[in-house]
C-alpha positions in Angstrom: 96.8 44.9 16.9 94.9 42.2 14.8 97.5 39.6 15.8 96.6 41.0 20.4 92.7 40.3 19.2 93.7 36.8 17.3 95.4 35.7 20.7 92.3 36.6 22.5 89.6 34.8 19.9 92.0 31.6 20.4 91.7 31.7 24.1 87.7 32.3 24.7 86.7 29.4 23.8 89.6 26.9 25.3 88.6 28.3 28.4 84.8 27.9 28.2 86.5 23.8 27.0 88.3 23.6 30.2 84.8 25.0 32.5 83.7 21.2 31.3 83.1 18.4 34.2 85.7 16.7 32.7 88.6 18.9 33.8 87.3 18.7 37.6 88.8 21.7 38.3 88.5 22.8 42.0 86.2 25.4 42.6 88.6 28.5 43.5 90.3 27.9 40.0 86.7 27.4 38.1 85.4 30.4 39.8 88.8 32.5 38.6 88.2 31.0 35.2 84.9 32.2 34.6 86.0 35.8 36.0 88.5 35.4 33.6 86.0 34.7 30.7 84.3 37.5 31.4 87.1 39.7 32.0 88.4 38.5 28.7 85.7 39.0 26.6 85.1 42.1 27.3 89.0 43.1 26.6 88.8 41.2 23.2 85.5 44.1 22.5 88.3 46.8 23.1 91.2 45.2 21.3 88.7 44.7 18.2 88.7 48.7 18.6 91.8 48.8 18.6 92.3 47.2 15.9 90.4 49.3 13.3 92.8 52.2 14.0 96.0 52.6 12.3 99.3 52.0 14.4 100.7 55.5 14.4 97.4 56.9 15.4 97.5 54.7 18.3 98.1 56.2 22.0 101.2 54.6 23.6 99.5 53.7 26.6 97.2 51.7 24.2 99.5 50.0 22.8 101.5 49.1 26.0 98.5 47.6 27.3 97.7 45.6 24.2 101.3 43.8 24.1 100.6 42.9 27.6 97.4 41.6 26.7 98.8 39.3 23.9 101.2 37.8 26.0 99.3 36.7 28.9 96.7 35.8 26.2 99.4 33.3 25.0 100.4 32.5 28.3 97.0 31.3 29.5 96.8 29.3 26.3 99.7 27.8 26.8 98.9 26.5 30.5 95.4 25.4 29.2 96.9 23.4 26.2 99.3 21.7 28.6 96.5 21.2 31.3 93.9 19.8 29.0 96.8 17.6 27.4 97.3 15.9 30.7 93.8 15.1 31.5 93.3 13.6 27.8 96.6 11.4 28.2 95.1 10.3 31.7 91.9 9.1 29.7 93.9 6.6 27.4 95.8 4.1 29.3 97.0 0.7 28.1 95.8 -2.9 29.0 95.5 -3.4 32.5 98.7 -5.5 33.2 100.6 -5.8 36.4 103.8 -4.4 34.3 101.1 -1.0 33.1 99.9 -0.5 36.0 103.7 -0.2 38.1 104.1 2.2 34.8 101.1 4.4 35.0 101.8 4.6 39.2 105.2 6.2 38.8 103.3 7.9 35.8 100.8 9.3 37.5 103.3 10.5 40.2 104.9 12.6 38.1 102.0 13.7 35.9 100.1 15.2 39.7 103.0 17.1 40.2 103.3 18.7 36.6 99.2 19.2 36.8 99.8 21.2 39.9 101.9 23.1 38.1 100.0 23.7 35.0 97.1 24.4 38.0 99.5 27.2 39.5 100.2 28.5 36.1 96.4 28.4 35.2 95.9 30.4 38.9 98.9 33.1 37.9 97.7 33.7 34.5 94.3 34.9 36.2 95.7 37.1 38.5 97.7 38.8 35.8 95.1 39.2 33.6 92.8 40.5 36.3 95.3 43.1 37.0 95.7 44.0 33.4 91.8 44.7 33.7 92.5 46.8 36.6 95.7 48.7 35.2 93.4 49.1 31.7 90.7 51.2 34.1 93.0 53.3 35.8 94.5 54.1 32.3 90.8 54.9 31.1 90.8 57.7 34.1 94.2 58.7 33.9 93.9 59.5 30.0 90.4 60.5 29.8 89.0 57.5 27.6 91.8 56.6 25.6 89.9 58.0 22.4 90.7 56.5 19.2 90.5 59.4 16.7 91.9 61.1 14.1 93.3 64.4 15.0 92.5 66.0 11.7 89.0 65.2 12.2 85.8 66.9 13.4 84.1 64.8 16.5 81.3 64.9 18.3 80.7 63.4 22.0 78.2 61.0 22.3 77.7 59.1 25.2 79.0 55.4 25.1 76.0 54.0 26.5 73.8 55.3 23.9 75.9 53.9 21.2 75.9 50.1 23.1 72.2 49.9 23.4 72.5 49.4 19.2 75.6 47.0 19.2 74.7 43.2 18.3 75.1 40.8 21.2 76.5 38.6 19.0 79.4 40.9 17.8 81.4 40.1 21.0 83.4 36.7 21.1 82.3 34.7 24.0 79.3 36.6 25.4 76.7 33.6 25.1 78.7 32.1 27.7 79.1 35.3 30.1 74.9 36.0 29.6 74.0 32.1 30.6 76.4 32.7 33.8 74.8 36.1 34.5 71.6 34.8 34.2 71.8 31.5 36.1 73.3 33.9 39.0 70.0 35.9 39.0 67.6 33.3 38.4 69.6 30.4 40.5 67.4 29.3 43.9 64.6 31.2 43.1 61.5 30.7 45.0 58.3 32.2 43.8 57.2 32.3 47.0 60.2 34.1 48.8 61.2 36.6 46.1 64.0 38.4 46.3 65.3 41.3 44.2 68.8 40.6 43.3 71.8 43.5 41.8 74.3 42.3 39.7 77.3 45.1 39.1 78.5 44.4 35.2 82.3 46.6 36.7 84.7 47.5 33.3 86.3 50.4 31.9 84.5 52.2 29.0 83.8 50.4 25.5 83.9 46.6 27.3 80.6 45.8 26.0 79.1 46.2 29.6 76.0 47.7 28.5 75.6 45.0 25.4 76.1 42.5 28.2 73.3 43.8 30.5 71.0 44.0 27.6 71.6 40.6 26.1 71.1 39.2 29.9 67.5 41.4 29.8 66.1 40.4 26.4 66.9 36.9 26.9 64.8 36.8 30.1 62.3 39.4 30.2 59.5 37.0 28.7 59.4 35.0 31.7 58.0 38.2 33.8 55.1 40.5 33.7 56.9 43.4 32.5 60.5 45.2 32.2 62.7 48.2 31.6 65.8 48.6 30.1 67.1 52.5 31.0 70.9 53.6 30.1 71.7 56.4 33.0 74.6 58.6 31.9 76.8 60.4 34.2 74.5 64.0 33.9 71.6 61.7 35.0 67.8 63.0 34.8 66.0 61.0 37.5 62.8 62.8 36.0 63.5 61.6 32.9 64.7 57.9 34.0 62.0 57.0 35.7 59.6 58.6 33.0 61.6 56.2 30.6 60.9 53.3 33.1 57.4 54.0 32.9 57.1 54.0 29.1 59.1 50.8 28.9 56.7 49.4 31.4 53.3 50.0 29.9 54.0 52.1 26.2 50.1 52.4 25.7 49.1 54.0 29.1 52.4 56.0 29.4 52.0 56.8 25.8 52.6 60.6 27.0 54.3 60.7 30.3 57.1 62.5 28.8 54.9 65.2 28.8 54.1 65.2 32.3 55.0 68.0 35.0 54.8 65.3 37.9 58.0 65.8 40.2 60.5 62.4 41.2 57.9 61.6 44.2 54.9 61.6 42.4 56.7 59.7 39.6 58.3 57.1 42.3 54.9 56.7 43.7 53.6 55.7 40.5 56.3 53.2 39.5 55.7 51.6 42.8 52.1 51.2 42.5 52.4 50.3 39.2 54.8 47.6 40.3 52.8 46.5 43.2 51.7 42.7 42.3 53.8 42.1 39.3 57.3 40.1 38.6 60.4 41.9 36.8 63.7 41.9 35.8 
């Protein structure tokens, strides 16, 4: 499983490389690129899972999935290499003579109709590994959560969200580059004058390093407003209890002891909205 997580740490950045100006690329196959990124780096946070557990202890679905993962891993890297290949050997001609330039005509000829191709290979190695995403999460639902355990041990459950509000941001490959794109989508046309709040759905299965994403997006940016909240709701949610959260994160001193509070989800909306009235956040 080290070598499916090796093909993966290859990719990332080639494919950040190939987001440069210099590859023009048009905007359908940029945008599918940068999905892809995303998509990517978050699989390469479950294959590094994966990893850590021995072979035999592995579920077959897992490892299914994984092979599948390595391939179009090598696949996309493949169609990159060739891609950024061409556009190098298009930056290095030779003298301008009328014998070159007949030569670099019939060249370039041939070389837009392999580029194409490498484009179209580019285009069908996204859609496969969107749908590997895809086939991953109905996995995750099928086989409740693919655990990775040792049968002969004694486990507790802890929810998966707790646990990512304590993973470093910077142990997933490639996340500077998802946060900066998150981030500029947020903050992107933003007129303090006509302020807008904006949602932003972070989709994945379980253990994608959604959460560490969101939070790395929030403590990057949270200086540039007048206050913010970072809540984890799990699946038994507690609205009491969120928005008594929320209100602690907001203002620690004068919520000091809201979580001792009897006021009910209406008084407790009422006061996160006044609270909230005249100020900027995340």
């Amino acid at each position: 499983m080290e070598v499916t997580a090796g093909a993966m740490r290859a990719l990332l950045p080639k494919l950040a490389e190939l987001l440069k100006d210099e590859y023009n690329l048009e905007k359908h196959v940029r945008e599918g690129v940068k999905s892809l990124e995303i998509e990517l780096t978050m699989m390469h946070a479950a294959l590094r899972k994966v990893a850590e557990v021995p072979l035999d202890q592995l579920d077959d679905q897992v490892k299914i999935w994984a092979s599948k993962v390595r391939e179009i891993s090598y696949d996309m890297e493949d169609a990159v290499d060739a891609f950024m290949v061409r556009v190098e050997d298009d930056s290095h001609s030779g003298p301008s003579t009328f014998k070159n330039r007949v030569k670099r005509s019939i060249k370039k000829i041939s070389k837009l109709f392999r580029k194409a191709k490498e484009l179209h290979q580019i285009a069908d190695a996204i859609k496969e590994a969107q749908a590997l995403a895809q086939q991953m999460a109905g996995l995750r639902e099928r086989y409740s959560g693919l655990e990775l355990q040792n049968s002969g041990m004694v486990t507790t459950t802890i929810d998966p969200r707790l646990t990512a509000l304590y993973i470093d941001a910077t142990d997933l490959v490639g996340i500077d580059h998802a946060r900066e794109e998150l981030i500029k989508t947020l903050t992107e046309g933003e007129d303090s004058s006509k302020q807008q709040l904006k949602i932003i759905s972070i989709v994945g299965f379980g253990g994608l390093g959604k959460t560490t994403l969101a939070r790395a997006v929030h403590e990057k940016i949270e200086a540039q407003f007048d206050c913010s909240a970072f809540v984890s709701v799990s699946r038994n949610l507690d609205v009491r209890m969120i928005f008594k959260k929320m209100l602690h994160q907001l203002d620690k001193v004068k919520y000091a002891n809201i979580n001792e509070s009897s006021r009910d989800e209406t008084q407790l909306i009422d006061e996160l909205r006044e609270f909230l009235q005249d100020k900027r956040y995340p």
